[in-house]
Steps between C-alpha positions, in 0.01 A plus 500: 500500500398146458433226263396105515406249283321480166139451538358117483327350253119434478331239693519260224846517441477639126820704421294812434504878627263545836246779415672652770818454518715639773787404700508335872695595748605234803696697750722230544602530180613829572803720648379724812685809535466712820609881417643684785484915435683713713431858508787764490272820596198545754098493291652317169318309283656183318395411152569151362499423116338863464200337606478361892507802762599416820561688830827505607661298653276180381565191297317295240448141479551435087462157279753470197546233253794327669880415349458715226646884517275796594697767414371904490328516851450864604438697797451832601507716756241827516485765714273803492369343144861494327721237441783554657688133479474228246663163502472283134591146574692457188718153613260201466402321823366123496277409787525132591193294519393368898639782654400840629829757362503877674542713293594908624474827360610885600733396741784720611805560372359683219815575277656422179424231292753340222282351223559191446588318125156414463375864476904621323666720670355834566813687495692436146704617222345593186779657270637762661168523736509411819150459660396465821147347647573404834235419757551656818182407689491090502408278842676179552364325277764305259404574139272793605533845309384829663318731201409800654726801383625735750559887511864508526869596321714241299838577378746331303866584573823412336810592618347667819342716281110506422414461126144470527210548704116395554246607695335148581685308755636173366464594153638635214681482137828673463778513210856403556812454298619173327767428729502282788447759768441486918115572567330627806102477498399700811156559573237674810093452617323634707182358577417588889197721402310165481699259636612368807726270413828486282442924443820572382754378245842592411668165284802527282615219241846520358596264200718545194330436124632523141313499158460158349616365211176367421247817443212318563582362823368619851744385749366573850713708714693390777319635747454309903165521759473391878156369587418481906264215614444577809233318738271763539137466652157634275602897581874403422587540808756304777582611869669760627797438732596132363746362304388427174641323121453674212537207168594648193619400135693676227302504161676557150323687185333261258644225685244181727876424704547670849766798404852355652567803721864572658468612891180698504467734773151622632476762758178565710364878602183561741489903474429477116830511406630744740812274668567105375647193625671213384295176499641153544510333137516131453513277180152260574389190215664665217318886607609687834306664779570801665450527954429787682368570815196752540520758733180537724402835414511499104198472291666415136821364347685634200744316318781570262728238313809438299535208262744422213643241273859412369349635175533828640122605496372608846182663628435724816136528659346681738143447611339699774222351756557149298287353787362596833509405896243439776468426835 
């Protein structure tokens, strides 16, 4: 993950090729990143770059070429010899030279991810296709992409009415009319048989589309995220029986701009979705933050939130166990 500068020339200073040439790296010259890994469920196994293993939680102390982008990072997280998340750094990052940047991975919320314009959207329409390839397992990383598929249901509704259905959460390629028409993508995961964090979903985007005029277009659909960023320690985890802030930002499809939400509401559960309560939602540096207090007995918090535009497109999301408690 590093490079320097060009090897010298010889001793007596002609302009020729050394017989070995080679590059030398000065580690001043360098960017030092220190990689923080969080782990989501007890005896995991991180993998960085498909390569590095690491015991989880543990970090990594990396060199990079600095002030240029490094873009397509990976990690993964394995349990019982199966992959069961995957984060793509997909947004370039430059790392400055003279300084030491940290850099985290797999921390909690895991939720939905809007792609950003870099990658296109990954919900558009193609014709009178609509297709959907959402990511419903990302960490807080900004311009991170979760690409593990999940056992689940999507449907597409119009009208209240389901037109089409999948049987991979998040996913899907349905026919519609011509006409501009009201949309509903609603889609479920399950994922608590391995585990112990974010193990359920239940998300809903609603958005209105038309054909375009121009058949070869793919406009991206108008579809919204939330994305918690939490402080959270290495077992994304806070204390029980505090008061604590939850940040969070509104993301657009195919779009690098924070989503201009109206009034978003976020309500907090700690029976799994049982019973819910209001949080206390405050606009905070152009994003908000949702406070709640934790009750001394719980062990995990569930969330579910509302968020919507003066466009008209809105999305609902529930995630249970989005992050747990400790003494």
């Amino acid at each position: 993950m590093n490079a320097g500068s060009p090897g010298r020339a010889t001793p007596t200073g002609n302009p020729r090729v050394p017989q070995t040439p080679g590059w030398h790296d000065r580690r001043r010259d360098l960017a030092r990143v220190r990689s923080e890994h969080a782990t989501s469920t007890p005896g995991s196994t991180g993998i960085r770059e498909r390569t590095v293993a690491i015991a989880l939680p543990g970090t990594l102390d990396e060199l990079y070429t600095p002030d240029v982008p490094w873009a397509f990072r990976s990690f993964s997280e394995v349990i019982g010899g199966e992959i069961r998340t995957y984060f793509l750094q997909l947004d370039p990052v430059v790392f400055p030279r003279g300084r030491t940047t940290t850099v985290r991975w797999n921390n909690a919320v895991f939720g939905p991810a809007m792609a950003s314009s870099r990658l296109g959207a990954a919900s558009f329409r193609r014709g009178d296709l609509l297709w959907f390839q959402q990511a419903l397992v990302s960490d807080q990383g900004q311009g991170r992409w979760g690409m593990v598929p999940l056992p689940g249901k999507t449907q597409l509704l119009r009208d209240g009415e389901v037109i089409g259905e999948s049987d991979t959460a998040g996913e899907g390629v349905f026919e519609v009319g011509p006409e501009r028409a009201v949309y509903t993508m609603r889609t479920t995961a399950d994922r608590s048989d391995y585990s112990r964090l974010s193990t359920k979903f239940d998300i809903e985007w609603t958005f209105a589309s038309q054909r375009s005029e121009d058949p070869t277009s793919s406009p991206e659909l108008g579809m919204l995220g939330v994305r918690y960023a939490p402080k959270l320690d290495d077992h994304n985890a806070t204390l029980r029986g505090k008061r604590f802030t939850i940040p969070f930002s509104g993301e657009r499809n195919g779009s690098d701009d924070p989503a201009q939400v109206s009034n978003p509401t976020v309500e907090v559960s700690y029976d799994d979705g049982r019973t819910w309560k209001p949080t206390t939602v405050k606009r905070h540096r152009g994003q908000w933050t949702a406070t709640v207090d934790h009750p001394a007995d719980a062990e995990f918090v569930s969330l579910r939130s509302s968020v919507s535009d003066t466009d008209g497109n809105s999305q609902r999301q529930t995630i249970i166990r989005a992050y747990a408690l400790k003494k």
